[in-house]
N, C-alpha and C positions, 0 to 999 in steps of 0.2 A: 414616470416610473410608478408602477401602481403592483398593489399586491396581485398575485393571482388566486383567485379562487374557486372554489368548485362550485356546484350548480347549489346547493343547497345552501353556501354562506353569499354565494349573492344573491341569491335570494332574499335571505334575511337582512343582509347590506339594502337590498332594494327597500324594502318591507321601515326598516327605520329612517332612511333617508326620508320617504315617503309621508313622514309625518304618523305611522300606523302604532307605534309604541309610547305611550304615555308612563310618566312615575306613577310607582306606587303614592310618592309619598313618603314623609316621615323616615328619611333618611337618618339621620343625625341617630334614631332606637336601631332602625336594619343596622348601620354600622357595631354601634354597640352591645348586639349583638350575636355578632358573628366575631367581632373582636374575643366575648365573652369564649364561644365555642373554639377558638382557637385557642386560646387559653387552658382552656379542659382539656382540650386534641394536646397541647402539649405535655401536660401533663403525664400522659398514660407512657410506660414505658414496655419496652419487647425487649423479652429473655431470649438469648439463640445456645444454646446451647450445640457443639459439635465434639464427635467422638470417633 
């Protein structure tokens, strides 16, 4: 039982299976931050006002 998908994610399903997608690298900073930007994301709040 397998996902189905359209022509363009198995594509890319092919494409990493394939060996063609290497790391950046230096995980452990990307995490931290985008941990950071989510932090700020939550921070910001939305007014709704309705009448």
């Amino acid at each position: 039982m397998g996902i189905k998908l359209d022509d363009e994610g198995q594509a890319l399903l092919d494409s990493v299976e394939a060996g063609e997608w290497q790391s950046k690298g230096q995980l452990n900073e990307r995490i931290a931050e985008l941990e950071a930007y989510l932090k700020q994301e939550k921070k910001k709040s939305v007014s709704v006002r309705l009448s």
